[in-house]
C-alpha positions in Angstrom: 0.0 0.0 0.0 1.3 3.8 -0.8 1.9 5.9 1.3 1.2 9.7 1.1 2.9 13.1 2.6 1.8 15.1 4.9 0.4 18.1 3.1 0.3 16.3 -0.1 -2.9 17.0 -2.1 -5.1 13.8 -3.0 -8.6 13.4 -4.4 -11.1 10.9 -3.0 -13.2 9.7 -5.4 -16.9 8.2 -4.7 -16.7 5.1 -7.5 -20.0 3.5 -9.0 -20.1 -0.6 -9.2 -19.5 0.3 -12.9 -16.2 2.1 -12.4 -18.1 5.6 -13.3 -17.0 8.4 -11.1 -20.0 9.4 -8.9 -18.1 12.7 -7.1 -14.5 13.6 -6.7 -12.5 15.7 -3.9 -9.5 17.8 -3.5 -7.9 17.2 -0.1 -4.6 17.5 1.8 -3.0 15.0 3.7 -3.0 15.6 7.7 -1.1 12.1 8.4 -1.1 8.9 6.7 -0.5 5.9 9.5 -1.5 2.1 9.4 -4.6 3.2 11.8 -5.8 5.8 9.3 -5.9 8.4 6.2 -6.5 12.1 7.6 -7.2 14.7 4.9 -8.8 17.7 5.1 -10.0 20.7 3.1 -11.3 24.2 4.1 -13.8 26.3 1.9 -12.8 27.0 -2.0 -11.3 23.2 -2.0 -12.4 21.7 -5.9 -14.9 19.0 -5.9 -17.1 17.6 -9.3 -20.5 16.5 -7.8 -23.2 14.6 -10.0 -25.4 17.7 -11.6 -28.7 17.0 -9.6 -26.9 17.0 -6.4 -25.3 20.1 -7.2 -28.8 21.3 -8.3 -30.5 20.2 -5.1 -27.6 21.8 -2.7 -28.5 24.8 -4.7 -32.1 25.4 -4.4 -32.3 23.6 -1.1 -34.6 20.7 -3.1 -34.5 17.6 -1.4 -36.6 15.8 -3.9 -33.9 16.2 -6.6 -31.1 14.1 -4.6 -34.0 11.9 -5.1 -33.9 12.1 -9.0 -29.9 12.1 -8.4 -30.2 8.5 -6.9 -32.2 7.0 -9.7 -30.1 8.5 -12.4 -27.4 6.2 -10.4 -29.5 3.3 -10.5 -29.7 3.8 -14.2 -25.8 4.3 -14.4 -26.0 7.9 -16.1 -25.3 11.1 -15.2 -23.2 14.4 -15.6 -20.8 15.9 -13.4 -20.3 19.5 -12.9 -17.6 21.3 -11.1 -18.2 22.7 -7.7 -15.9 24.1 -4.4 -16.4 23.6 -0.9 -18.0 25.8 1.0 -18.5 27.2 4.4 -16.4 24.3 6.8 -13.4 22.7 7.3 -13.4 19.5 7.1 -11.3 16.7 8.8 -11.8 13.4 7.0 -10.3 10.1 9.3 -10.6 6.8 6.9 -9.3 3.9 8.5 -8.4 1.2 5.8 -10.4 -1.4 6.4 -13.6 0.5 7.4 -17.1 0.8 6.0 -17.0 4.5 7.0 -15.4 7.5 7.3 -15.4 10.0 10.4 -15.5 13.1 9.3 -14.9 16.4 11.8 -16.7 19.9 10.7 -15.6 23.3 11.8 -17.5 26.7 11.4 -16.2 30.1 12.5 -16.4 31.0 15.7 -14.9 34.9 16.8 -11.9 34.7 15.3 -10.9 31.0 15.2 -12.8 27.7 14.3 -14.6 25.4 16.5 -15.7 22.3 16.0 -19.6 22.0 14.9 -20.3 18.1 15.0 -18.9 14.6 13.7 -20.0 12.7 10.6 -19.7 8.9 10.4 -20.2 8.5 6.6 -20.5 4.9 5.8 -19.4 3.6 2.6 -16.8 1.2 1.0 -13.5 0.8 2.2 -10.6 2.8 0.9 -9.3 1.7 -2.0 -5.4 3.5 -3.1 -4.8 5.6 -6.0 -2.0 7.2 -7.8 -3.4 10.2 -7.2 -5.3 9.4 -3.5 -8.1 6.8 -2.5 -11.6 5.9 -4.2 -14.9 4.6 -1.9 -18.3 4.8 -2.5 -20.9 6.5 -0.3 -23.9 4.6 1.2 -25.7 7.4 2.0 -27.0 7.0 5.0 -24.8 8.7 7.9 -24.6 9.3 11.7 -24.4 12.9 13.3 -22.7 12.8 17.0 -22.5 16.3 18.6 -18.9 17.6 19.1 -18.8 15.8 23.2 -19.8 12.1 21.7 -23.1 12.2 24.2 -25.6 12.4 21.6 -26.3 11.2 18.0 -29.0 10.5 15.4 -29.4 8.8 12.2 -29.5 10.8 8.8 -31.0 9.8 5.3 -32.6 6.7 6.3 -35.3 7.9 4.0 -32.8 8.2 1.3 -31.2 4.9 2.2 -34.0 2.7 2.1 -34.6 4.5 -1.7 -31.3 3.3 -2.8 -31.4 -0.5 -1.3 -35.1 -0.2 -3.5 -33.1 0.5 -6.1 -30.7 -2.0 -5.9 -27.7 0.7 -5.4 -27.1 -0.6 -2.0 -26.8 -4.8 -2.3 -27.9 -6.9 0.2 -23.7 -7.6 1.1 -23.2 -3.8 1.1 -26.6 -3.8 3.7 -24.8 -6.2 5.9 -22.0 -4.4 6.1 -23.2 -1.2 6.8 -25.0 -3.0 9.5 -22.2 -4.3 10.8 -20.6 -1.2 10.5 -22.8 0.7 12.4 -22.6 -1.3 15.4 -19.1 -0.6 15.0 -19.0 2.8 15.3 -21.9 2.6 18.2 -19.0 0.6 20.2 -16.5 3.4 19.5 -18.9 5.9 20.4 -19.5 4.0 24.3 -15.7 3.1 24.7 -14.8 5.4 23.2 -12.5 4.3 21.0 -10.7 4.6 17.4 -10.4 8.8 16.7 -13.2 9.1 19.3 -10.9 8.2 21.7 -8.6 11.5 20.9 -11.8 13.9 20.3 -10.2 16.5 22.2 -7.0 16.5 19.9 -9.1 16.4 17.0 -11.7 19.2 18.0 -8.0 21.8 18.6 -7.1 20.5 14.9 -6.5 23.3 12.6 -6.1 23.7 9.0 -2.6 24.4 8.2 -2.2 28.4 7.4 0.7 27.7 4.6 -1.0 24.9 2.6 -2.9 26.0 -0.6 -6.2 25.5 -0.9 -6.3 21.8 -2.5 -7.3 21.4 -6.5 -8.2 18.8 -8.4 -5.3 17.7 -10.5 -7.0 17.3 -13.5 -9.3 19.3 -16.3 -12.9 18.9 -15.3 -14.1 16.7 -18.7 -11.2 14.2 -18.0 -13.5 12.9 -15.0 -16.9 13.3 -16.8 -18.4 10.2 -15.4 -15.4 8.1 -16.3 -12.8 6.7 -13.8 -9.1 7.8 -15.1 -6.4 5.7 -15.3 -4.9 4.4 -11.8 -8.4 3.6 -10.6 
C-alpha cells in the first residue's frame, strides 16, 4: 500500500459498481499511519459533484437528490464542477472501514470550532495514484462535538437506494455491521473518538494552498481515469 505526505494533495473519489466516477474531492493529507488516512480541506477546495446533487444543494430541493439516486440506478449522469464551502473539514478513513469519520468546523470569533462529527459509511478505501476511491452509502450518523448524543441521517434516502438495488444486500450487511461498529466506538470510546479533544484543537494548516483537483474537469466526466 502507498503511502502519502503530509500536506500532499489527494482526491477521494466516490466510484460507482460500474467504475463511473459518482463525485471527486481535492484534499490534503494531515497524516497517513496504518490506523488511518487524515485529509482535510477548508472552503474554496475543488470537488465535481453529480449535476442534480449540485442542483439540489442549490435550491435547497431535497426531492432532486432523489432524482440524483435513480439517475445512479440507471448508471448515467453528468458531473459539474463545484468548491467547498463554508467548513473545514477533517476526514479520518481507517483502511479497512465501511466508514469514514469526518470532523466539521464553522467560524467562531476569530478562530474555528468544532460543529459536530459525521460517520459516513461507505466502502473501504481503496489506493490511487493520485489518492483513494470509496463509495458513499448514503445513510450517515451525526454525534454532537462531546460524543453524548447522535442521530441517524437519510434513512429515508437509504432505504430508496437499497429499492433500487444501489445498496446490495452484502453492502446492507456491512453497513449494518458497521454501524454497530461505530456505536462501540462511540460507548468506549475508542478509534479517533478516543482523541476527540486532539481532534476538536485541529487546525487547517495556514501555509497549505487550498487543494485542487489535479485534473481538467471533462477528464473525469463520469469516467474513472487511469490508476483507478
Amino acid at each position: 500500500m502507498r503511502s502519502f505526505e503530509t500536506g500532499q494533495a489527494v482526491v477521494r473519489r466516490d466510484v460507482h459498481r460500474t467504475g463511473r466516477v459518482w463525485s471527486e474531492q481535492a484534499l490534503r493529507v494531515v497524516a497517513d499511519t496504518g490506523e488511518a488516512l487524515v485529509t482535510a480541506c477548508v472552503p474554496g477546495a475543488e470537488a465535481r459533484w453529480p449535476a442534480l446533487y449540485a442542483q439540489a444543494r442549490a435550491e435547497g430541493d431535497r426531492s432532486v437528490r432523489t432524482e440524483a439516486f435513480d439517475a445512479m440506478a440507471t448508471g448515467r449522469w453528468e458531473l459539474a464542477a463545484a468548491v467547498w464551502q463554508e467548513t473545514d473539514l477533517l476526514l479520518w478513513k481507517p483502511p479497512a472501514a465501511w466508514f469514514s469519520v469526518n470532523a466539521f468546523y464553522v467560524p467562531d470569533g476569530d478562530g474555528r470550532r468544532l460543529r459536530n462529527w459525521y460517520v459516513n459509511f461507505e466502502h473501504p478505501t481503496r489506493r490511487t495514484e493520485a489518492g483513494f476511491d470509496t463509495f458513499d452509502l448514503t445513510v450517515d450518523l451525526v454525534v454532537t462535538p462531546d460524543l453524548t448524543r447522535w442521530e441517524w441521517k437519510d434513512e429515508d434516502e437509504y432505504a430508496h437506494v437499497r429499492r433500487l438495488g444501489i445498496v446490495s444486500d452484502t453492502e446492507h450487511r456491512a453497513v449494518d455491521s458497521a454501524r454497530g461498529e461505530v456505536l462501540a466506538m462511540l460507548a468506549e470510546p475508542s478509534g479517533v473518538f478516543a482523541q476527540a479533544e486532539r481532534w476538536a484543537a485541529w487546525r487547517w494548516e495556514p501555509a497549505w494552498p487550498t487543494p485542487c483537483l489535479p485534473w481538467p474537469a471533462t477528464a473525469a466526466e463520469g469516467v474513472a481515469p487511469e490508476g483507478g
